[in-house]
Backbone as CSV, one residue per row, in Angstrom:
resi,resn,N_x,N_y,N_z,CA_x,CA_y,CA_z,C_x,C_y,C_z
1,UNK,33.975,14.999,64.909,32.978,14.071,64.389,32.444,13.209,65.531
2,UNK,31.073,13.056,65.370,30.408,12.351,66.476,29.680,10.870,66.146
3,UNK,30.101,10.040,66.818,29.123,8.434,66.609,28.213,8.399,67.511
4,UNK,26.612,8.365,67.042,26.084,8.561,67.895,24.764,6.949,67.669
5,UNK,24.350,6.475,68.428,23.621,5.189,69.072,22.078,6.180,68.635
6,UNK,20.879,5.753,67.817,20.117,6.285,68.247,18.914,5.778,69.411
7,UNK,17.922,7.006,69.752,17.862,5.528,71.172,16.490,4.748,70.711
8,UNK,16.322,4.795,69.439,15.439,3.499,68.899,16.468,2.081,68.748
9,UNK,17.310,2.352,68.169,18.379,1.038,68.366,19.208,0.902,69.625
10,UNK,19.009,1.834,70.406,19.735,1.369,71.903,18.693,0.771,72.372
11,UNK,17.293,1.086,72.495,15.939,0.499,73.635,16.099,-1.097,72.610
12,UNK,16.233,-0.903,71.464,16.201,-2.268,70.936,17.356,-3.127,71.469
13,UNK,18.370,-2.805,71.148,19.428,-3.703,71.578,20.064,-2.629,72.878
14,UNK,19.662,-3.314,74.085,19.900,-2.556,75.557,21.628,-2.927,75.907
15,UNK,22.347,-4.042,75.189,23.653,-4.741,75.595,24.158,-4.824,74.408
16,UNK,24.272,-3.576,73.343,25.233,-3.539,72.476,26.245,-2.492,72.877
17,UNK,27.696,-3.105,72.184,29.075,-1.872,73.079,29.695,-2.302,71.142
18,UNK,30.394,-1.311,71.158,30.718,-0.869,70.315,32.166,-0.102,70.293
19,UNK,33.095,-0.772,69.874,34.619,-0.170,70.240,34.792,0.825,68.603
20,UNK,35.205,2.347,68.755,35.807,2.704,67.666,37.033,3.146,67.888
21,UNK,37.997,2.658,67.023,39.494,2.800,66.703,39.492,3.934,65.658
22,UNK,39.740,5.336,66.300,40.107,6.231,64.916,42.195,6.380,65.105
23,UNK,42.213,5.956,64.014,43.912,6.168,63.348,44.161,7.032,62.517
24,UNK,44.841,8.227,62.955,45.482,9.319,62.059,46.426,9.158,61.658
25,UNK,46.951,9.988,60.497,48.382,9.564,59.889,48.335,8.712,59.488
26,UNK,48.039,7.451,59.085,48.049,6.041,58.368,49.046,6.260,57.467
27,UNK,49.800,5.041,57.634,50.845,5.067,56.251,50.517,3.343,55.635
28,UNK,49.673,3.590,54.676,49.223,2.308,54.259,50.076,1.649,53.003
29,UNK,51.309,2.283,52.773,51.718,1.951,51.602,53.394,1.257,52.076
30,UNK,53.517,1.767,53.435,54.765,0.562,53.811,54.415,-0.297,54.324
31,UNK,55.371,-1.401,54.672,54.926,-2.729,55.150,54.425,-3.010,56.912
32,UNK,53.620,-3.984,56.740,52.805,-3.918,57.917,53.142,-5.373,58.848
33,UNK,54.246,-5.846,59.591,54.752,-6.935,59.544,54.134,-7.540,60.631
34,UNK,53.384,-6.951,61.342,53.155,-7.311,62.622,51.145,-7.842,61.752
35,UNK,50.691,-7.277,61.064,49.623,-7.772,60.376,49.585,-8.737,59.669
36,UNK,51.104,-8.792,58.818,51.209,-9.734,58.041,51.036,-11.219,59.046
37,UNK,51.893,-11.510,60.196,52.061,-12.086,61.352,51.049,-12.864,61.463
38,UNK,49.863,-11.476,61.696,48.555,-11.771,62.857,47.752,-12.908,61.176
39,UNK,47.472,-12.405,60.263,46.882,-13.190,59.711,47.856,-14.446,59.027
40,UNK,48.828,-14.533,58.781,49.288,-15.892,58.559,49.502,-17.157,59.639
41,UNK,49.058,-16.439,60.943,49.286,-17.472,62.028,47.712,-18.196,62.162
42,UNK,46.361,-17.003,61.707,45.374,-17.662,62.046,45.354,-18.658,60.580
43,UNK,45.707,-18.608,59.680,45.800,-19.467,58.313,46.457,-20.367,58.830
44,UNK,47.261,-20.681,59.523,48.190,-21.551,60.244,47.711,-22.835,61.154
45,UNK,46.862,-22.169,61.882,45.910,-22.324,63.049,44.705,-23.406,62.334
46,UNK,43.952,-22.577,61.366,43.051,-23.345,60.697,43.373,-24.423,60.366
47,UNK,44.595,-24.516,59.135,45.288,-25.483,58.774,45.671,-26.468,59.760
48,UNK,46.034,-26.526,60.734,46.147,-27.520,61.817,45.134,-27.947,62.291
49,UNK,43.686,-27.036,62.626,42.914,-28.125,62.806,42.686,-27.168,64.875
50,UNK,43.563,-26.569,65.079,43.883,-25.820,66.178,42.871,-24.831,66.535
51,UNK,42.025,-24.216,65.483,41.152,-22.831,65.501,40.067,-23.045,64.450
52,UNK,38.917,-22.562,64.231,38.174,-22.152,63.720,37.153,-20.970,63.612
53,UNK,37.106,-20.467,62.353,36.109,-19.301,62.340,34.770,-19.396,63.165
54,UNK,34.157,-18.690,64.298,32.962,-18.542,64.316,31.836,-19.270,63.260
55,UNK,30.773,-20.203,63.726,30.058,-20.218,62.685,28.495,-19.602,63.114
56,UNK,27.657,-19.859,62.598,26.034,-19.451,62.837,25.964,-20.358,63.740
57,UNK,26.601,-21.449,64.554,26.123,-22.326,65.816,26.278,-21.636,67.299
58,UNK,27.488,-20.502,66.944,28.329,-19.815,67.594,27.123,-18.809,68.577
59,UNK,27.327,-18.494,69.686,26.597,-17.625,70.172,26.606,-15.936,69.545
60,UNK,28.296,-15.724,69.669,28.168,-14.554,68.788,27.585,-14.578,67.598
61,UNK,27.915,-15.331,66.675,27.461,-15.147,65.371,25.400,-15.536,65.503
62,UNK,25.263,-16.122,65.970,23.854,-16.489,66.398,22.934,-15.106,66.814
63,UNK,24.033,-14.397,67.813,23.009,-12.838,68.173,22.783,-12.032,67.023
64,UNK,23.601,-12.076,66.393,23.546,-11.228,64.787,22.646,-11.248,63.686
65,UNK,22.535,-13.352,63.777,21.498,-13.387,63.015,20.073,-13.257,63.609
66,UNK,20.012,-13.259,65.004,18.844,-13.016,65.350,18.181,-11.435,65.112
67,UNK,18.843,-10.848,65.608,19.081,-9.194,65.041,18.894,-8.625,63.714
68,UNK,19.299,-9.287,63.009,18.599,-9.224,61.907,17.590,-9.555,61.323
69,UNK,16.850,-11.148,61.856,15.520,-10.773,61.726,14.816,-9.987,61.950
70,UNK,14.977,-9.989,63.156,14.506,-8.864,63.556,14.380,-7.424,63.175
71,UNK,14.798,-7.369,62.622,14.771,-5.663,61.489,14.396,-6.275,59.838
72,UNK,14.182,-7.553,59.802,14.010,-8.138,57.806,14.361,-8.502,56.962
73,UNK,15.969,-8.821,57.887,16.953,-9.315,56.806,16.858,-10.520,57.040
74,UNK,17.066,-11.319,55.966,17.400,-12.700,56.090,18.770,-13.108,56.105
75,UNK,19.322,-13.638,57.467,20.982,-13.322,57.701,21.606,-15.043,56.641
76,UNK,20.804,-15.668,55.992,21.921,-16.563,55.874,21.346,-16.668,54.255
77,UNK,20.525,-15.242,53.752,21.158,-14.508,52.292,21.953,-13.370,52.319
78,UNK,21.415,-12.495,53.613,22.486,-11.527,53.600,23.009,-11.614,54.819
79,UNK,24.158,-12.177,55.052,25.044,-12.303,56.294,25.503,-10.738,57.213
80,UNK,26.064,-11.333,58.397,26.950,-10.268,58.935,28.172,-10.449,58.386
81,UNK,28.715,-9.633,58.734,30.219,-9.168,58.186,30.971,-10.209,58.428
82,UNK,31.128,-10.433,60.041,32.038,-11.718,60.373,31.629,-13.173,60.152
83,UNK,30.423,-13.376,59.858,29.839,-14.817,59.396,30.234,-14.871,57.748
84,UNK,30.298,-13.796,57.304,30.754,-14.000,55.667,31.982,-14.038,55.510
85,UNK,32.673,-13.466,56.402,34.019,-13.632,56.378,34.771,-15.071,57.185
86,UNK,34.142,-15.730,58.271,34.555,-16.585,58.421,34.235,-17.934,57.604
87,UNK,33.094,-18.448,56.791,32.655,-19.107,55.682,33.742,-18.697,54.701
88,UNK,34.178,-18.012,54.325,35.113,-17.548,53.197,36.459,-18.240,54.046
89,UNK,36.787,-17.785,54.918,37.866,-18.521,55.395,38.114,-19.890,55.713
90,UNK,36.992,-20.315,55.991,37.033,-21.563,56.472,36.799,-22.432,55.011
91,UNK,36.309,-22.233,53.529,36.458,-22.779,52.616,37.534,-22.607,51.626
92,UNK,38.273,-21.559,51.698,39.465,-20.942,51.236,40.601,-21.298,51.630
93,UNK,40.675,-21.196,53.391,41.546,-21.519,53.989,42.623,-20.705,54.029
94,UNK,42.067,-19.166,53.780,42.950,-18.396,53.874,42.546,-16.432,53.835
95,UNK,42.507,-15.511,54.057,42.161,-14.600,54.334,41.938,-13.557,53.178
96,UNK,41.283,-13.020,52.883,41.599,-12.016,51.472,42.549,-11.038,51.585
97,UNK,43.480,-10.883,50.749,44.542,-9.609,51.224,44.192,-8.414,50.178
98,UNK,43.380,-7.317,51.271,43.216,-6.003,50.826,44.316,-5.131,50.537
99,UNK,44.284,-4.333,52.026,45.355,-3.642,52.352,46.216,-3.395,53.881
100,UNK,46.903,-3.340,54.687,47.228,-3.614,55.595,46.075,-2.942,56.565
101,UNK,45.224,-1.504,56.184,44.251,-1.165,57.303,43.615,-2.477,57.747
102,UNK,42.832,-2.512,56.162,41.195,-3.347,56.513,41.904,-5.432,56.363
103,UNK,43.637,-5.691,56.438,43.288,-7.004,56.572,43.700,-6.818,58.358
104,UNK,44.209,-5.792,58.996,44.245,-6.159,60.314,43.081,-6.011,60.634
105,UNK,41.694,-5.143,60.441,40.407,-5.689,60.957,40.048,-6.770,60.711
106,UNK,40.149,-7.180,59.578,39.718,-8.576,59.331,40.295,-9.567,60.071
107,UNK,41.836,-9.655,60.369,42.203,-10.348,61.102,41.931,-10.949,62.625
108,UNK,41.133,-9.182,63.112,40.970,-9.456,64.349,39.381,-9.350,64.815
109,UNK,38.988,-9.514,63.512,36.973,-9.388,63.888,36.908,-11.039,63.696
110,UNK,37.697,-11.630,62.910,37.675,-13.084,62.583,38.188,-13.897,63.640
111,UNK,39.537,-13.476,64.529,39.674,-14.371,65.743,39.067,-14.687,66.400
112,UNK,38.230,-13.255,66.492,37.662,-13.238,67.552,35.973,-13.010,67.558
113,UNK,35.584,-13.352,66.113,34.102,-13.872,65.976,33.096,-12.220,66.508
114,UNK,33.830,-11.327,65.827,32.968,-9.959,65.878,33.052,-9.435,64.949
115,UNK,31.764,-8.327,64.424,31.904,-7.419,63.636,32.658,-6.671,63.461
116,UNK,33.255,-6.511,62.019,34.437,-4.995,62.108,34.296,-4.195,60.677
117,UNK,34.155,-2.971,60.681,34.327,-2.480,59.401,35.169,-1.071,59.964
118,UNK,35.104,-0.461,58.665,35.815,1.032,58.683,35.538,1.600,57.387
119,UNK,35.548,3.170,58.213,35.110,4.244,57.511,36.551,5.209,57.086
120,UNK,36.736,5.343,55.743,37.739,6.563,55.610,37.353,7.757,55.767
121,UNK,37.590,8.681,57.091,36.840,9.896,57.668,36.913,10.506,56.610
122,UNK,37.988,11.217,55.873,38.234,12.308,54.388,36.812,12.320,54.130
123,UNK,36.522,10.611,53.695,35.507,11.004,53.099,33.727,11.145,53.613
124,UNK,33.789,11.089,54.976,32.486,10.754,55.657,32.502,12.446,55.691
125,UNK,31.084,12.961,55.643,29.944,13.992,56.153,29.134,14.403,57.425
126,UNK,29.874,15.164,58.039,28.982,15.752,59.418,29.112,14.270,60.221
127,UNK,28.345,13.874,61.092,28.299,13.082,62.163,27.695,11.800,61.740
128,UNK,27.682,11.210,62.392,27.798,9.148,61.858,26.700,8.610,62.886
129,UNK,25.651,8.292,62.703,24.444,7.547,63.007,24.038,6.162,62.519
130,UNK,24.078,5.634,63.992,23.277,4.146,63.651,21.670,4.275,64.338
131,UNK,20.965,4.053,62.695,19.506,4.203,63.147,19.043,2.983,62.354
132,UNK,17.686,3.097,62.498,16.683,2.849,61.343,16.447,3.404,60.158
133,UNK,16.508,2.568,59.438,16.359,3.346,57.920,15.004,3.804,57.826
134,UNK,14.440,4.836,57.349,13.118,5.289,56.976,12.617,4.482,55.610
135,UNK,13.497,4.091,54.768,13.058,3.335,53.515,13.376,4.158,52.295
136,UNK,14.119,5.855,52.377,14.109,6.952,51.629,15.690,6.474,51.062
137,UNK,16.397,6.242,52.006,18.124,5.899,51.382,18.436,5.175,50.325
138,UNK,19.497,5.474,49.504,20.350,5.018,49.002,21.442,3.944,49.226
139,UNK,22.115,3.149,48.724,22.871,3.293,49.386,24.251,2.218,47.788
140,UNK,25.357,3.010,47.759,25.968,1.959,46.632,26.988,1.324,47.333
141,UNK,27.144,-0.149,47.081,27.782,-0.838,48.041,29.384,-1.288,47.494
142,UNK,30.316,-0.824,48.321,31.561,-1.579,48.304,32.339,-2.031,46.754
143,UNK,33.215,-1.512,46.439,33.144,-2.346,45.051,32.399,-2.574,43.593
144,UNK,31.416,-1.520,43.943,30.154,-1.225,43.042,29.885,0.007,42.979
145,UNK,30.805,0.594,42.232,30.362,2.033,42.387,29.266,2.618,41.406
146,UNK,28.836,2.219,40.461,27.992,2.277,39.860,26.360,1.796,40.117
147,UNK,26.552,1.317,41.153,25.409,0.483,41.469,24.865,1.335,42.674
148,UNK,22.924,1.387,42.584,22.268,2.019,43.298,21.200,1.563,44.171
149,UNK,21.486,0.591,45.390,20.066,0.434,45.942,19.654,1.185,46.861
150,UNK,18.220,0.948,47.201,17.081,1.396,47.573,16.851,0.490,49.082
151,UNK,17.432,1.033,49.981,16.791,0.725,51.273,15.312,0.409,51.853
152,UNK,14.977,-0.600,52.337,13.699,-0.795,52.851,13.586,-0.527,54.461
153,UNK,12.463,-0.094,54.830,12.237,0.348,55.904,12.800,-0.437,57.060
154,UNK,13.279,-0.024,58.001,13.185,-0.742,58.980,15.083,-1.442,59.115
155,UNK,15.588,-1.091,58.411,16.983,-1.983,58.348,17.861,-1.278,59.319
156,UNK,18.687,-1.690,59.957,20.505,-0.392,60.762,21.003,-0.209,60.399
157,UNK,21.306,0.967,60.121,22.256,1.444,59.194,23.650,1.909,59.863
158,UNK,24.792,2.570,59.299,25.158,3.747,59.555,24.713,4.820,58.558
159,UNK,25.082,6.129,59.109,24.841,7.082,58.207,24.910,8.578,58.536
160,UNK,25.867,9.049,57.446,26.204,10.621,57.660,25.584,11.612,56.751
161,UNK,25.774,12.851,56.385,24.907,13.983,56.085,24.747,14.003,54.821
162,UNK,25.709,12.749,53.523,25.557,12.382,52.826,23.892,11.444,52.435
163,UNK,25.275,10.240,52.923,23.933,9.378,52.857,24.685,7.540,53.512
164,UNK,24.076,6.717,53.532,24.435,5.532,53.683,25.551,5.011,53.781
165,UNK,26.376,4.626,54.980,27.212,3.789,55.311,28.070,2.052,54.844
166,UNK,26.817,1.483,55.995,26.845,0.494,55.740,25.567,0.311,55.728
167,UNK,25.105,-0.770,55.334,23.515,-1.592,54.759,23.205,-2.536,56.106
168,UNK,21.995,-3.122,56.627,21.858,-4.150,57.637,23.198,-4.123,58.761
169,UNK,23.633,-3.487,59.381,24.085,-3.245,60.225,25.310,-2.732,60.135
170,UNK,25.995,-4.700,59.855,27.088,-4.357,59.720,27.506,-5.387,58.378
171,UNK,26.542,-5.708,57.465,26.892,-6.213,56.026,27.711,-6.012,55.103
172,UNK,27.669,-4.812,54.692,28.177,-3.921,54.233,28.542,-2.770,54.112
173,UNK,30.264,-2.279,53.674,30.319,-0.686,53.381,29.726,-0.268,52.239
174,UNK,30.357,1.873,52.439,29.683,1.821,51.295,30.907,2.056,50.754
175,UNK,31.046,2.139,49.208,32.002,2.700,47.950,32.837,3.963,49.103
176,UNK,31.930,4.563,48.740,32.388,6.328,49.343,33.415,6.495,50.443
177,UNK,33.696,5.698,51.334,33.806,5.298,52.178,35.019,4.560,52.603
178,UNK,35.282,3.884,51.404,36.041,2.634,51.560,37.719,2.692,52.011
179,UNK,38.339,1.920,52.603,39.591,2.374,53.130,40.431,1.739,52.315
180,UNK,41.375,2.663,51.887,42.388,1.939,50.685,43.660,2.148,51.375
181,UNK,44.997,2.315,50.868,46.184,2.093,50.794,46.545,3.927,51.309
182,UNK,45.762,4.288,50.114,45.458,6.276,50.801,45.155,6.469,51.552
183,UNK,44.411,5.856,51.905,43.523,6.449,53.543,44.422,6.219,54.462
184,UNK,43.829,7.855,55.246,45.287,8.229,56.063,44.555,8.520,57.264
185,UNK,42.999,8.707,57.691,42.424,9.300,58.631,41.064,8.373,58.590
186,UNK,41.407,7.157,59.666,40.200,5.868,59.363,39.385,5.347,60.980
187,UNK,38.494,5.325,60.952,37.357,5.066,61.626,37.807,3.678,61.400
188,UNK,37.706,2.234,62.581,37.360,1.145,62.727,36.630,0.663,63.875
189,UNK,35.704,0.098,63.282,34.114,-0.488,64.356,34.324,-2.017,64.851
190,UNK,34.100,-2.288,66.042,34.179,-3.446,66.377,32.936,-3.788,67.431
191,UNK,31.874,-4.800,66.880,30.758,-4.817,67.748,30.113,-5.717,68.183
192,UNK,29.572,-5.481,69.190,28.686,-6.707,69.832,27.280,-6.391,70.531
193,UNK,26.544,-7.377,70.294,25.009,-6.846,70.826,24.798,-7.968,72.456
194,UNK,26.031,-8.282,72.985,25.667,-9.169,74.226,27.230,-8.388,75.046
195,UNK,27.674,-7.318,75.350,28.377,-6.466,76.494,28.414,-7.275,77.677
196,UNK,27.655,-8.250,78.141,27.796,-8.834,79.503,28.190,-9.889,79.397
197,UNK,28.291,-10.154,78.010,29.095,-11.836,78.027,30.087,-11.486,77.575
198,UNK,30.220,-11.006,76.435,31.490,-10.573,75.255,32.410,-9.356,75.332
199,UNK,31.769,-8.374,76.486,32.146,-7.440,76.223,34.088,-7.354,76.456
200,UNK,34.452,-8.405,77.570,35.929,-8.424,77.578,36.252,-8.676,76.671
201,UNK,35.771,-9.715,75.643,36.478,-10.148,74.289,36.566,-8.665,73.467
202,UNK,35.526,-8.001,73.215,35.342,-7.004,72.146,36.297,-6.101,72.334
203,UNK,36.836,-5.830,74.231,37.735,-4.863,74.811,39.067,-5.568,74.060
204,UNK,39.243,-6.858,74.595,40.803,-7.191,74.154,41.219,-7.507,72.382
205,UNK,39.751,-7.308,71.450,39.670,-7.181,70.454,40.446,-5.652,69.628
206,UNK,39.801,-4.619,70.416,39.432,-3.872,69.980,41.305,-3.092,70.756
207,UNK,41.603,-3.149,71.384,43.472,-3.104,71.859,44.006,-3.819,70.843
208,UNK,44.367,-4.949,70.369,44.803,-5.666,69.534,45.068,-5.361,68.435
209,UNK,43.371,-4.337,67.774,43.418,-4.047,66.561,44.615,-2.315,66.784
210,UNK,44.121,-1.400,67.725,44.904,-0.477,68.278,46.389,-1.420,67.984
211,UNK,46.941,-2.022,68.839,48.099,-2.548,68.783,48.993,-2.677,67.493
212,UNK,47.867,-3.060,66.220,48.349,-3.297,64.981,48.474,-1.904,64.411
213,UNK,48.150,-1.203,64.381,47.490,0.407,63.667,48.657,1.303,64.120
214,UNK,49.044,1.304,65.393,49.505,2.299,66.390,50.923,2.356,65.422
215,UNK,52.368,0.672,65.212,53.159,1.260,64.622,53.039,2.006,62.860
216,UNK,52.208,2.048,62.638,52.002,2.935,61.354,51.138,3.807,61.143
217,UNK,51.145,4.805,62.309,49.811,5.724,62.829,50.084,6.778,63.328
218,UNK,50.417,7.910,63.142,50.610,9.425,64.133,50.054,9.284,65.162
219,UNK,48.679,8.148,65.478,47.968,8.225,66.471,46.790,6.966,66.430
220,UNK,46.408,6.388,67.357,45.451,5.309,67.268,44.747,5.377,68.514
221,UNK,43.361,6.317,68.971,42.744,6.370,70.174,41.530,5.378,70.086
222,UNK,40.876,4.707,70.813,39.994,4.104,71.297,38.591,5.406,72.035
223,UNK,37.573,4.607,71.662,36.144,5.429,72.030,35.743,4.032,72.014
224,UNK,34.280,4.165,73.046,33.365,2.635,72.623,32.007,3.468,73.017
225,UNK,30.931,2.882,72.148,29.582,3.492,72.732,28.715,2.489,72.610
226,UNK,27.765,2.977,73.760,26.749,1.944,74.488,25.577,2.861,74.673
227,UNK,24.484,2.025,74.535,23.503,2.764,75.005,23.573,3.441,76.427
228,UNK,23.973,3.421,77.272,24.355,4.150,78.169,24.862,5.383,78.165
229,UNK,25.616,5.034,77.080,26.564,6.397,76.403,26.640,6.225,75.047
230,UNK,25.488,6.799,74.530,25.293,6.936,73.270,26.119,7.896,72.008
231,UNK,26.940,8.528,72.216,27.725,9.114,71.492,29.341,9.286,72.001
232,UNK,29.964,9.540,71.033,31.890,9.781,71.260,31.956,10.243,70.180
233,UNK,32.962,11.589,70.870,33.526,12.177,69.607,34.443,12.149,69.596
234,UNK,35.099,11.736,68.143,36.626,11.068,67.819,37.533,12.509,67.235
C-alpha cells in the first residue's frame, strides 16, 4: 500500500512532512500501561497548571487554521483534529478513553500540538491519497454510520479506491476506517505543514507514538512523506 502527496497539495503546502506509523499484529484487547501512563500524566500536568493544550494562538495550531481557509473551511466551525481535541481537554480536563491504539495518538498529537489520525488498513482500498476533492465524494463520518455527506470542491482529503478518508484534512475519519480494539493492521498519521520549524517535534512525536505501539505490535515501522518525496510504501 502506497501514501502518496498529490503534487497539487505539495506545490500548495511546499513544508508539509508527514510521519506514518504502520503497526502490525496489534493486540488491542490487553492492557496498554505505558499509554495508560502517557495520558494520565498529561491530565496531571494540566491539572497543575504545568502544561497546556495547543490553542488557535499557537503557531502550530494557527498554520492549520490558515490552511484551511484556504481550501473553504471555516476552522473555528470545523476544526483540526488537534485544536478539537485540545479545547475538549482543556474544558474537561481530561482525555477521552477510546481504545489503547487511538488514545496513544491522541496522547501524543495533543502534547505535542499536531495532527494525528489512523486508518485500520483491513479495511482501506488500493492506495491512500491526499488530494483535492473534485466535489463528486462521499464521505460518512466517524461514529455515523448511517450518515452521508457530500463533499464540496476544493477540500484535502484522504482517499482510497473506495472512497473518502478523512474530510478537510485532518477533521475527520471515516466510519469504514475506524480503529477499534480489533484492529490489528493500523496506519497512524502525524502532521505538519511548517517541516523547518516543527519538523524535529513531529520526528520526536512520531518515535514516541512508535515507542507506545511497538510493546503490543509484531511490528511498528516509521515512513514520513514530503513533497520532496511524495509517496511510501508501508
Amino acid at each position: 500500500m502506497t501514501f502518496r502527496i498529490s503534487p497539487a497539495v505539495a506545490d500548495a503546502f511546499p513544508d508539509t512532512l508527514i510521519a506514518v506509523v504502520t503497526a502490525s499484529g496489534l493486540r488491542g484487547h490487553e492492557p496498554w500501561p505505558a499509554t495508560t501512563a502517557a495520558v494520565e500524566d498529561l491530565e496531571r500536568q494540566l491539572a497543575d497548571g504545568t502544561w497546556a493544550p495547543a490553542d488557535e494562538t499557537d503557531p502550530r495550531i494557527e498554520a492549520w487554521h490558515t490552511a484551511y481557509r484556504s481550501f473553504g473551511t471555516n476552522p473555528r466551525r470545523i476544526r483540526p483534529s488537534v485544536d478539537a481535541l485540545g479545547r475538549r481537554m482543556a474544558k474537561r480536563g481530561s482525555l477521552p478513553r477510546i481504545n489503547p491504539a487511538v488514545d496513544s495518538y491522541n496522547a501524543v498529537s495533543v502534547r505535542h500540538g499536531l495532527p494525528a489520525g489512523a486508518f485500520d488498513l483491513d479495511h482501506v482500498t488500493g492506495d491512500i491519497d491526499i488530494r483535492y476533492a473534485d466535489g463528486s465524494e462521499t464521505f460518512t463520518p466517524l461514529g455515523e454510520p448511517d450518515s452521508v455527506e457530500h463533499l464540496k470542491p476544493g477540500e484535502i482529503i484522504y482517499t482510497d479506491t473506495t472512497g473518502v478518508l478523512t474530510r478537510h484534512w485532518n477533521h475527520r475519519d471515516a466510519h469504514r476506517t475506524r480503529v477499534t480494539e480489533d484492529s490489528t493492521h493500523v496506519a497512524f498519521l502525524l502532521e505538519t505543514l511548517h517541516a523547518t520549524r516543527d519538523g524535529h517535534l513531529l520526528k520526536t512525536a512520531a518515535h514516541e507514538l512508535q515507542d507506545l505501539l511497538t510493546p503490543h505490535a509484531e511490528q511498528a515501522t516509521l515512513h514520513y512523506l514530503a513533497p520532496g518525496q511524495p509517496a511510501a510504501t508501508v
